[in-house]
C-alpha positions in Angstrom: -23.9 12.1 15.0 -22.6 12.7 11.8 -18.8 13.3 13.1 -19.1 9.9 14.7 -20.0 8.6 11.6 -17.1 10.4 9.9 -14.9 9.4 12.5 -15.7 5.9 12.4 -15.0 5.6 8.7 -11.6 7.2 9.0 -10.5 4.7 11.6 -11.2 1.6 10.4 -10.6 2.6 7.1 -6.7 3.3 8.1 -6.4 0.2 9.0 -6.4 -1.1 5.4 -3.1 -2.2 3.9 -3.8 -2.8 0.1 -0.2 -3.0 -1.8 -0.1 -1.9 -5.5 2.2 -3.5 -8.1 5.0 -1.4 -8.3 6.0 -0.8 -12.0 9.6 -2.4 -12.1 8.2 -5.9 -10.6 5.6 -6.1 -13.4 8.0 -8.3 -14.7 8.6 -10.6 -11.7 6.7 -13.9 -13.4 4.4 -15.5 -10.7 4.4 -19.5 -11.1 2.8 -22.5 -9.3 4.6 -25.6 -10.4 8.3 -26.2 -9.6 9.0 -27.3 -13.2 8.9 -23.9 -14.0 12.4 -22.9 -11.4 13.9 -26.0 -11.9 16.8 -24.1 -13.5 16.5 -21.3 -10.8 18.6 -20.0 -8.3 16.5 -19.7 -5.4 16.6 -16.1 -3.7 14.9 -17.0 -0.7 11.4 -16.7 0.7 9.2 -14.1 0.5 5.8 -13.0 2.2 2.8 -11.0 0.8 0.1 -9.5 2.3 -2.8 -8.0 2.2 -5.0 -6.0 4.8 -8.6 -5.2 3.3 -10.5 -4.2 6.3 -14.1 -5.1 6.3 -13.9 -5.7 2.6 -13.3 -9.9 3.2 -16.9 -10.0 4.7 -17.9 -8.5 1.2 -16.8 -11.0 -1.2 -13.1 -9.2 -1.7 -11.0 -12.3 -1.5 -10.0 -12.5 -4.9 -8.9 -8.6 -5.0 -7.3 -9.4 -1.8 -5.3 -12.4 -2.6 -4.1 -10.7 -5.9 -2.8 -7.7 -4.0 -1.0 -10.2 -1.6 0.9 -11.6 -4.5 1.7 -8.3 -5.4 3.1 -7.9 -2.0 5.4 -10.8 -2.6 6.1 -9.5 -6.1 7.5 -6.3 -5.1 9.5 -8.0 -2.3 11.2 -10.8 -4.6 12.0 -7.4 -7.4 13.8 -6.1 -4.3 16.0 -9.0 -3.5 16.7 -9.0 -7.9 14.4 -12.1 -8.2 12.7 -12.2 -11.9 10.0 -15.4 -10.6 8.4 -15.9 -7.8 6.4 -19.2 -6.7 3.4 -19.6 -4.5 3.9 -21.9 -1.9 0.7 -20.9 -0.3 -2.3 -18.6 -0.1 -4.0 -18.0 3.2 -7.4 -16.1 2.8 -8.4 -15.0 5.8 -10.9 -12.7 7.5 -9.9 -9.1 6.7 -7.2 -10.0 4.3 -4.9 -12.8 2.6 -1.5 -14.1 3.2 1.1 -15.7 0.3 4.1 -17.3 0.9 6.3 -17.3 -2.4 9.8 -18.4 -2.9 11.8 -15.7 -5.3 14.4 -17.4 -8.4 16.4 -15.3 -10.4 15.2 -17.6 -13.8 17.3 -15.2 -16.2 14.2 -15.5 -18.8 
């Protein structure tokens, strides 16, 4: 019983995607208005996500839509974007989705 139980765990716990902020796009600036790109060049779009298992049922939506955005975050660093803004933030069950355009803003 108790290898069942251990199985169990392992599997649906491998199925949890839950991206960190990488260090270099700490500085990528999240915005939500588009006064704050309006002297932007546009990078292109960029999608976060987040995969937190059985977590959503538990209340997790907030720790899930923050690592989403870190998602996007890491992705706009990689195409040498310094802001990214949200376009939209899809909680769903299990996980959230963000949609974020990347800007190289030149702060």
């Amino acid at each position: 019983m108790k290898i069942h139980i251990v199985f169990i765990s392992l599997l649906l716990t491998s199925c949890v995607t839950i991206p960190e902020l990488k260090s270099e796009a700490n500085n990528v600036k999240v915005v939500s208005t588009d006064r704050a790109v309006i002297s932007c060049q546009s990078l292109g779009l960029v999608y976060g996500y987040s995969d937190n298992g059985f977590e959503g049922y538990a209340g997790a939506a907030g720790i899930s839509q923050r690592h989403s955005v870190y998602d996007a975050q890491n992705k706009a660093y990689d195409l040498g974007a310094d802001t990214i803004l949200i376009i939209n933030t899809n909680p769903r069950i299990g996980g959230t989705d963000t949609a974020a355009e990347a800007f190289k803003c030149n702060f």
